[in-house]
C-alpha positions as CSV (number, residue, x, y, z in Angstrom):
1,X,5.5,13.9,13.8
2,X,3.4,11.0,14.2
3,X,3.4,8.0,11.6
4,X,0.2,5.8,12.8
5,X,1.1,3.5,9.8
6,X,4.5,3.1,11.6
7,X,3.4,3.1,15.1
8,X,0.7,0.4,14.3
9,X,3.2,-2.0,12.4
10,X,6.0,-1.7,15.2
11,X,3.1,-2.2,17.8
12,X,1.9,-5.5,15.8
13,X,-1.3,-3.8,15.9
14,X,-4.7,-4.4,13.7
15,X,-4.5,-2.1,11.0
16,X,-7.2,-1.1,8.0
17,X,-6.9,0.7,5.0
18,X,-9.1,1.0,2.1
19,X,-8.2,2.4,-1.7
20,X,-9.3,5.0,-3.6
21,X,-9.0,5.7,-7.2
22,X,-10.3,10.0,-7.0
23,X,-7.9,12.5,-6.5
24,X,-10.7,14.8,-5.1
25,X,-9.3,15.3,-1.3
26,X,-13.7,14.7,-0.4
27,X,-13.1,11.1,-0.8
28,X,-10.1,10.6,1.6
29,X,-12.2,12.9,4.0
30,X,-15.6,10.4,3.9
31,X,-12.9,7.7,4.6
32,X,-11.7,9.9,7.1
33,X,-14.2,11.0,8.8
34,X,-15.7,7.4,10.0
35,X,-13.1,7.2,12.7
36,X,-12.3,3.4,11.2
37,X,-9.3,3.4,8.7
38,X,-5.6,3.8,9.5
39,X,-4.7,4.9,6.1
40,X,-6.1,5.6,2.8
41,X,-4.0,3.7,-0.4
42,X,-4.3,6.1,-3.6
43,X,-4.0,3.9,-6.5
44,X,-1.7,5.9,-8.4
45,X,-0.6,2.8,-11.0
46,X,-4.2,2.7,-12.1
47,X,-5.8,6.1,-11.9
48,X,-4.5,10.0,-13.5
49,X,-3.2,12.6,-10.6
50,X,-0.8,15.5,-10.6
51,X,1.2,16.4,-7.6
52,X,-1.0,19.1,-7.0
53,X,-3.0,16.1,-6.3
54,X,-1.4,14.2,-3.8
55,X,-0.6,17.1,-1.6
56,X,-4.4,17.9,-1.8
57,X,-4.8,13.7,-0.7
58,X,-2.5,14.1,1.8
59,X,-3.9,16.9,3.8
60,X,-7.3,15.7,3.6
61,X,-6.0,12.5,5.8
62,X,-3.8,15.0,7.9
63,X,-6.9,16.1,9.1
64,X,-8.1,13.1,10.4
65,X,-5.1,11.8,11.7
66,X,-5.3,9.1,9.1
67,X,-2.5,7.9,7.2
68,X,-1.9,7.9,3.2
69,X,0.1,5.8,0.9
70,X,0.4,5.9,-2.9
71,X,0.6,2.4,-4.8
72,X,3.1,3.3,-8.0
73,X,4.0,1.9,-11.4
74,X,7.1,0.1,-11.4
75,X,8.3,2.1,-14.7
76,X,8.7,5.4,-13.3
77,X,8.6,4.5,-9.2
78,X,11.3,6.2,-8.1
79,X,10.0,10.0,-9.2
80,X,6.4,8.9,-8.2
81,X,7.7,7.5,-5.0
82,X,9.8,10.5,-4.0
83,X,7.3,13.0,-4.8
84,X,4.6,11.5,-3.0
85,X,6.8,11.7,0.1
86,X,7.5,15.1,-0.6
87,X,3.7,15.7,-1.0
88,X,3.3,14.1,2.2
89,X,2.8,10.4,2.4
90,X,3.6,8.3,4.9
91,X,4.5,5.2,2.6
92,X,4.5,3.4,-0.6
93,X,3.2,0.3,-2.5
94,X,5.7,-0.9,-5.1
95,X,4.6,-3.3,-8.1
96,X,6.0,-5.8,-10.4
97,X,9.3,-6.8,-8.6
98,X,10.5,-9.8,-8.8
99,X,13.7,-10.4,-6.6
100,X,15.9,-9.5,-3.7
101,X,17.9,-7.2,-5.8
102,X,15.2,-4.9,-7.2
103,X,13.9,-4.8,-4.2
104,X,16.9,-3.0,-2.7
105,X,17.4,-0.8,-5.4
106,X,13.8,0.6,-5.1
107,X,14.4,0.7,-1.3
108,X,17.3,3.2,-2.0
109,X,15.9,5.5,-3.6
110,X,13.3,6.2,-0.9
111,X,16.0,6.2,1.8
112,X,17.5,9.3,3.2
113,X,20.8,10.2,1.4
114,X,22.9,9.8,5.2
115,X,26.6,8.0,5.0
116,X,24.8,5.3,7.4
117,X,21.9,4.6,5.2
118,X,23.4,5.4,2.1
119,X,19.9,6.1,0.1
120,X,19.6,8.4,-2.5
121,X,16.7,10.6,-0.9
122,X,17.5,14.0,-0.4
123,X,16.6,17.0,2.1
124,X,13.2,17.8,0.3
125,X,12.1,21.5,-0.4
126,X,8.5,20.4,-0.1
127,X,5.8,20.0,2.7
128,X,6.9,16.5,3.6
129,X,4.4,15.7,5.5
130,X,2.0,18.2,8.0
131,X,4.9,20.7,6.4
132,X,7.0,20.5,9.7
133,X,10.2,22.5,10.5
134,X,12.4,20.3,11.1
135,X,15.3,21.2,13.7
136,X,18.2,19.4,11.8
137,X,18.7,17.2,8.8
138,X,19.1,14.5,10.9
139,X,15.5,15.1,12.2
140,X,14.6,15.0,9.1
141,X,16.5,11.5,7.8
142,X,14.6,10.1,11.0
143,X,11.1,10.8,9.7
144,X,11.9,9.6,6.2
145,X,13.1,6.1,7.9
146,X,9.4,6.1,9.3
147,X,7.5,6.0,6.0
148,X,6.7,2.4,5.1
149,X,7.5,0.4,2.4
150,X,5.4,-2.3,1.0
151,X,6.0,-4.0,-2.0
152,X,3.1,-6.3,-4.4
153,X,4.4,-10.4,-4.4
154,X,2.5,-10.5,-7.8
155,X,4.7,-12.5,-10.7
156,X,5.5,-16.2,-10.0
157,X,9.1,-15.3,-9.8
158,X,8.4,-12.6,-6.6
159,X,6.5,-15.7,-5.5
160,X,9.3,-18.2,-5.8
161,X,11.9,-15.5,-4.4
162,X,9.7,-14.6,-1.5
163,X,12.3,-16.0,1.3
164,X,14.4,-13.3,0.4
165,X,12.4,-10.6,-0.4
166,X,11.7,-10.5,3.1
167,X,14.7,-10.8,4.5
168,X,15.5,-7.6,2.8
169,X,15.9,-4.7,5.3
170,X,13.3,-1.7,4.8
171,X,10.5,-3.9,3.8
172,X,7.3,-3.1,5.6
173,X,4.7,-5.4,4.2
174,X,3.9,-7.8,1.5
175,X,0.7,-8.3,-0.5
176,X,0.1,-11.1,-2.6
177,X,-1.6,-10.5,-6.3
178,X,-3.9,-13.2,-7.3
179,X,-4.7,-11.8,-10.8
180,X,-1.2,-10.4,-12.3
181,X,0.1,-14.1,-10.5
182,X,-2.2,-15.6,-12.6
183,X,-1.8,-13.6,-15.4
184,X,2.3,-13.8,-15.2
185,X,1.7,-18.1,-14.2
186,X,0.1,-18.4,-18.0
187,X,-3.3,-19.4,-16.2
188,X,-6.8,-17.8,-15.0
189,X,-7.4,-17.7,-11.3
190,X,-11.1,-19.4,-11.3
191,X,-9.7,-22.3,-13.1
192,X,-6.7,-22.7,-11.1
193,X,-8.2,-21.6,-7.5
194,X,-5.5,-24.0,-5.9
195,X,-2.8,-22.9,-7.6
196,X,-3.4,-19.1,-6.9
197,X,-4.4,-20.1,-3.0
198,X,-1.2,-22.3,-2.2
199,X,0.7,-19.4,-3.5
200,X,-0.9,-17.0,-1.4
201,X,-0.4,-19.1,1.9
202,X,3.2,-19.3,1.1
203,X,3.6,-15.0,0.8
204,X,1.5,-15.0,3.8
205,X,3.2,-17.6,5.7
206,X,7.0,-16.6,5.0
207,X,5.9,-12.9,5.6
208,X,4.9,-13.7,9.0
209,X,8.5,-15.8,9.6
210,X,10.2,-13.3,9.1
211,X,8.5,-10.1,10.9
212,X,7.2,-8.7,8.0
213,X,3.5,-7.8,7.6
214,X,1.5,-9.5,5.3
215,X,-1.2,-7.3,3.9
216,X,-4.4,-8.9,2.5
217,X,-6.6,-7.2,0.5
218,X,-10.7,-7.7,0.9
219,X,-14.2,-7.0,-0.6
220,X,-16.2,-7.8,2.2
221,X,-15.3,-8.1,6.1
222,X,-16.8,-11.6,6.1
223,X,-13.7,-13.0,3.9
224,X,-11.6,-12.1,6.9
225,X,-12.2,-15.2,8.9
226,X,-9.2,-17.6,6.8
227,X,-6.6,-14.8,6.6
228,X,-7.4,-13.6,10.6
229,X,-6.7,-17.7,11.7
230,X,-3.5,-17.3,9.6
231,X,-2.4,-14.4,12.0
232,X,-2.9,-11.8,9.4
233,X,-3.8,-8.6,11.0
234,X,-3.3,-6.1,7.9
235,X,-6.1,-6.0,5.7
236,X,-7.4,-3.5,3.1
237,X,-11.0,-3.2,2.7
238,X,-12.6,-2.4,-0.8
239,X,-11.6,0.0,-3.5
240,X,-13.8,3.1,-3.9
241,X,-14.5,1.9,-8.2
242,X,-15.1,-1.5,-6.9
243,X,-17.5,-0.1,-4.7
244,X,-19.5,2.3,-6.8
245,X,-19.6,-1.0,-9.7
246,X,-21.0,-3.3,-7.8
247,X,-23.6,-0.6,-6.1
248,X,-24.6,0.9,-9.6
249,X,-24.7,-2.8,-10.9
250,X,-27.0,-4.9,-8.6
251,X,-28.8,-2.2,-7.2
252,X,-29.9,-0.8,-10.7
253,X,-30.8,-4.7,-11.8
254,X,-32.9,-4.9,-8.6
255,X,-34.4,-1.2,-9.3
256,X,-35.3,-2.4,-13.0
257,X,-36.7,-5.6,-12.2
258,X,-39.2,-3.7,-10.1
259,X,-40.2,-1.2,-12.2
260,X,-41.3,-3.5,-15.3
C-alpha cells in the first residue's frame, strides 16, 4: 500500500496539504481533483464527524491518490486517533502536549501492539486503509509504522521543551501555534509579534536539527518566501472556513458598495 505522506517525508520532498472543516467526502474530492495537494487535514478538534464520516473522507482522497490526516483533541486522542486509522488515515495531528513524556505516551497508542514496538495498537477489524488483505500481521504492523505522526508545539512549555520533543522517536512533524502560544504565554499575538515570531524560529529551527519536519501552516502562497529560506518545505495552505469567510466577507462589501 502506498503512504505518499510517508514516501514524501522520507524523500525530503515538497509536500502541501490544506484543511477542511466538512465531513461531506465532495470537499476532499475538489481538493482532490486539482492534482496539487498531498493530503487533506480534517480538523476533527474543531468541527462535528462520526466515523461513518471519516471512512466516507478517506475514500474520497483514496481516489485521488491523495493522502488524509485527522488533527484530534487532546482529551479523548487516543480513540479518535485509532479510529481514524482504522477508517483509513494515513496520519495524525496531536494538540496540546507539552513534553517529551506525553509525547511518547500518545505515540504508543498509535503503535502496533508487536513485542519490538511495544504499542498498544491492535490488528484492526476495519478497512484500514484502501481496505487491503493483508498477508500476515506482520504486514500489517508494517503499514501502521507508516502512518505519520505530527504533533502541535502550541503552549510555551511544548515551546521550551522542543529539543526533546523531537528527539522523540515516531515523530513526524512539528507545527508551531501562534494563537494557543499566545493564548497559553498570557499575551495577544499582534501586540507581541516578536515574541510569537522568535518562538516560531526556534520550533522551526530545532525541527530541522534534528530530522524532523517542520510544518508551517499558510493563508496565501506569497507568505511562503521566509519559511521556504528557512529550509521549510511542509506547508499547509488555507482552511476551507477560512476560505469561504474571507470570500463571503470582502467580496459581499465590494458587491454592496456597488450596488448603492
Amino acid at each position: 500500500m502506498k503512504n505518499r505522506i510517508r514516501e514524501k517525508l522520507e524523500d525530503q520532498q515538497p509536500i502541501l496539504a490544506t484543511r477542511i472543516n466538512s465531513t461531506w467526502p465532495m470537499i476532499a474530492e475538489v481538493v482532490g481533483a486539482t492534482g496539487l495537494y498531498d493530503y487533506v487535514e480534517f480538523l476533527g478538534e474543531y468541527a462535528p464527524f462520526s466515523q461513518v464520516d471519516l471512512e466516507n473522507i478517506a475514500r474520497a482522497c483514496e481516489l485521488h491518490d491523495m493522502g488524509c490526516i485527522i488533527k484530534v483533541d487532546y482529551a479523548n486522542r487516543n480513540y479518535v486517533a485509532q479510529k481514524a486509522l482504522a477508517s483509513g488515515f494515513q496520519g495524525i495531528l496531536f494538540t496540546d502536549h507539552t513534553t517529551a513524556q506525553e509525547v511518547k505516551e500518545t505515540l504508543r497508542a498509535v503503535k502496533p501492539a508487536t513485542p519490538e514496538i511495544q504499542g498498544r495498537l491492535g490488528y484492526i477489524n476495519r478497512r484500514f486503509y484502501k481496505n487491503e488483505r493483508f498477508s500476515s500481521q506482520m504486514s500489517y504492523a508494517q503499514e501502521v509504522q507508516k502512518c505519520v505522526m505530527g504533533f502541535m508545539i502550541e503552549k510555551a512549555d511544548a515551546v521550551e521543551n522542543i529539543e526533546a520533543i523531537c528527539q522523540v522517536p515516531g515523530v513526524d512533524f512539528v507545527q508551531f501555534g501562534p494563537a494557543d502560544f499566545s493564548l497559553n504565554s498570557g499575551f495577544n499575538a499582534k501586540e507581541e509579534y516578536e515574541k510569537v515570531k522568535e518562538a516560531e524560529t526556534k520550533v522551526i529551527q530545532t525541527a530541522l536539527k534534528y530530522g524532523v519536519s517542520p510544518r508551517v501552516e499558510l493563508n496565501q502562497a506569497h507568505e511562503a518566501k521566509r519559511y521556504l529560506e528557512m529550509g521549510v518545505k511542509h506547508f499547509a495552505l488555507g482552511s476551507e472556513l477560512r476560505i469561504e469567510r474571507e470570500f463571503w466577507n470582502q467580496e459581499g462589501k465590494s458587491l454592496l458598495e456597488q450596488m448603492k
